[in-house]
C-alpha positions in Angstrom: 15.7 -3.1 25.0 18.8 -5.1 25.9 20.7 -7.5 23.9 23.9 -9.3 24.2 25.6 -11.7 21.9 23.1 -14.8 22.4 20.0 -12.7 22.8 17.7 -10.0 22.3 15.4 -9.3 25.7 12.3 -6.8 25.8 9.3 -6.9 28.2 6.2 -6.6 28.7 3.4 -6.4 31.5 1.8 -9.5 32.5 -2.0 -7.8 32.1 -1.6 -7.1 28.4 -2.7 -9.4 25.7 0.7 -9.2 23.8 2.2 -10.8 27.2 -0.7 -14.0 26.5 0.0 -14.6 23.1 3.8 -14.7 23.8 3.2 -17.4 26.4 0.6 -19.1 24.2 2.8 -18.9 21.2 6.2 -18.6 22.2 7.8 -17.2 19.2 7.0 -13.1 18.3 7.9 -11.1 15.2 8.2 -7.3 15.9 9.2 -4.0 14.1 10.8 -1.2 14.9 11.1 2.2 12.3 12.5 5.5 12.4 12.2 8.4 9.7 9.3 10.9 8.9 8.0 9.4 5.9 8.5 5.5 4.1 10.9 7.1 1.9 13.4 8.7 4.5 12.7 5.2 7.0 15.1 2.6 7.9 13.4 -0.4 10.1 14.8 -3.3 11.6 12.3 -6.7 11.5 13.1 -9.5 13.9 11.0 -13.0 14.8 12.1 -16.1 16.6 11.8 -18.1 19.4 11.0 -16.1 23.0 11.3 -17.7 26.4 9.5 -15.8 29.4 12.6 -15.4 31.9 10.9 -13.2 34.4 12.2 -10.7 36.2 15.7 -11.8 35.4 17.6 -8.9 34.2 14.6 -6.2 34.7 17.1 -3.9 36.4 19.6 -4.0 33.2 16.6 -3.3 31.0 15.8 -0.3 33.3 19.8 0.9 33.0 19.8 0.7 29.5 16.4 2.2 29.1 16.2 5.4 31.7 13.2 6.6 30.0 10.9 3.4 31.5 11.4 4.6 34.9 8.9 7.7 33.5 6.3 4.4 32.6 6.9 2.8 35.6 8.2 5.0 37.9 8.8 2.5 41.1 9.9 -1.1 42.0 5.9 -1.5 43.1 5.3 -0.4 39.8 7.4 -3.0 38.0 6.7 -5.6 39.6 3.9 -6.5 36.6 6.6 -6.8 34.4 8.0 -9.7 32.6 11.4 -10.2 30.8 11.4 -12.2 27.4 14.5 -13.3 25.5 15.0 -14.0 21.7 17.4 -16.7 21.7 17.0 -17.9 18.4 15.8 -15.1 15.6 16.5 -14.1 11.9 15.8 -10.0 10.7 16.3 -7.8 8.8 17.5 -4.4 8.3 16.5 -2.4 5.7 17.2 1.1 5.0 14.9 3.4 2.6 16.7 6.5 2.8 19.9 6.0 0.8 20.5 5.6 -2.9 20.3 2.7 -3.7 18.3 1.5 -0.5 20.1 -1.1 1.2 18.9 -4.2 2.9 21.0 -6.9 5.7 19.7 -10.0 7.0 21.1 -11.5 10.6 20.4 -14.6 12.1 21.3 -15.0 16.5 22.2 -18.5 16.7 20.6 -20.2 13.7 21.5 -20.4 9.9 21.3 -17.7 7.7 18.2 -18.8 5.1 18.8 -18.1 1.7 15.7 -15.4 0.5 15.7 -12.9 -2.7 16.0 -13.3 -6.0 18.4 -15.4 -8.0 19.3 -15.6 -11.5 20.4 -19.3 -12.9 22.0 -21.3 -15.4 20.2 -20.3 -19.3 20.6 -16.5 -18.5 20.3 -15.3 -22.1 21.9 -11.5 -20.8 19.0 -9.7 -22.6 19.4 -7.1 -19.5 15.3 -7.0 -19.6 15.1 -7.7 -15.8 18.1 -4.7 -15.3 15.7 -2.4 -17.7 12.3 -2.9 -15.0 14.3 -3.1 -12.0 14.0 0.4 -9.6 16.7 -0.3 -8.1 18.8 -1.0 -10.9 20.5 -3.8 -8.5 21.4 -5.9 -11.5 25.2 -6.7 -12.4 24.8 -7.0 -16.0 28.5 -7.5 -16.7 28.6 -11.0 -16.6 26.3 -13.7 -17.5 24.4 -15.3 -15.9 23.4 -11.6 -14.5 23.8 -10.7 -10.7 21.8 -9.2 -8.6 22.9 -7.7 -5.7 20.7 -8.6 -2.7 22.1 -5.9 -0.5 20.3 -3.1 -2.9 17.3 -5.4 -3.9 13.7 -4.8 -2.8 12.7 -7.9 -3.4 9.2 -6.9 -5.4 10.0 -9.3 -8.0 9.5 -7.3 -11.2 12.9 -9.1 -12.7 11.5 -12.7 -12.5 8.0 -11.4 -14.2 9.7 -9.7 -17.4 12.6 -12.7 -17.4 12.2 -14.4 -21.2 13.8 -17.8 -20.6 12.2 -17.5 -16.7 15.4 -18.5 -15.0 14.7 -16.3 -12.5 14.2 -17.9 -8.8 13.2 -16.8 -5.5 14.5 -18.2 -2.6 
């Protein structure tokens, strides 16, 4: 609902059980898609770290979001809700509906984790894990092979088929 370059902020009322397990549990993982069908849908993943900041910044939300003043339609109204911030998160956006479908991690102030699948050292360059992959994400012009972890889907159908099984996932 409102982000800057720290943080991501969304709220939520105090009476909902969403609001309890975010104080019980302090960290939150949500998802957020757009598109008619899986195959035309691009979503965006985050989960982190959330600290209940109250009503701190509830007016910006409100700003950047005119269509909550049709939920709650008055400061009487609002004064139920609660402003969290994502300090600390890693996502993922991941688009369905271009060829070939295309997929970005982030990270807000923490490390970038290594995740996919990775092709080592004994890569024979039988291309058997280009041939089953549906994405055909697989530079096979060098050896060890490539793949390319923008296009991959990650199902790992490439470390299954691999011969000498020097495919890893991270």
């Amino acid at each position: 609902m409102l982000c800057d370059e720290n943080s991501i902020y969304f709220i939520t009322a105090r009476g909902k059980n969403f609001y309890e397990q975010l104080i019980d549990n302090k960290y939150v993982s949500l998802t957020g898609f757009k598109g008619n069908s899986t195959i035309s849908s691009i979503a965006v993943s985050v989960r982190g770290n959330v600290k209940d900041i109250g009503a701190e910044l509830l007016n910006e939300v409100f700003e950047k979001n005119p269509y909550m003043k049709e939920i709650y339609p008055d400061e009487i109204s609002r004064e139920v809700l609660e402003v969290f911030q994502i300090d600390k998160c890693q996502g993922e956006y991941f688009d369905l509906s271009q060829k070939p479908i295309y997929r970005q991690s982030f990270v807000v102030n923490e490390s970038l984790k290594k995740s996919g699948y990775y092709v080592g050292e004994g890569c024979i360059g039988c291309k058997m894990c280009y041939r089953v992959c549906p994405q055909k994400c697989i530079d096979i012009s060098s050896k060890p092979v490539v793949i390319l972890q923008d296009h991959c889907l990650h199902c790992g159908k490439c470390q299954e088929v691999c011969p000498k099984q020097v495919i890893s996932r991270y």
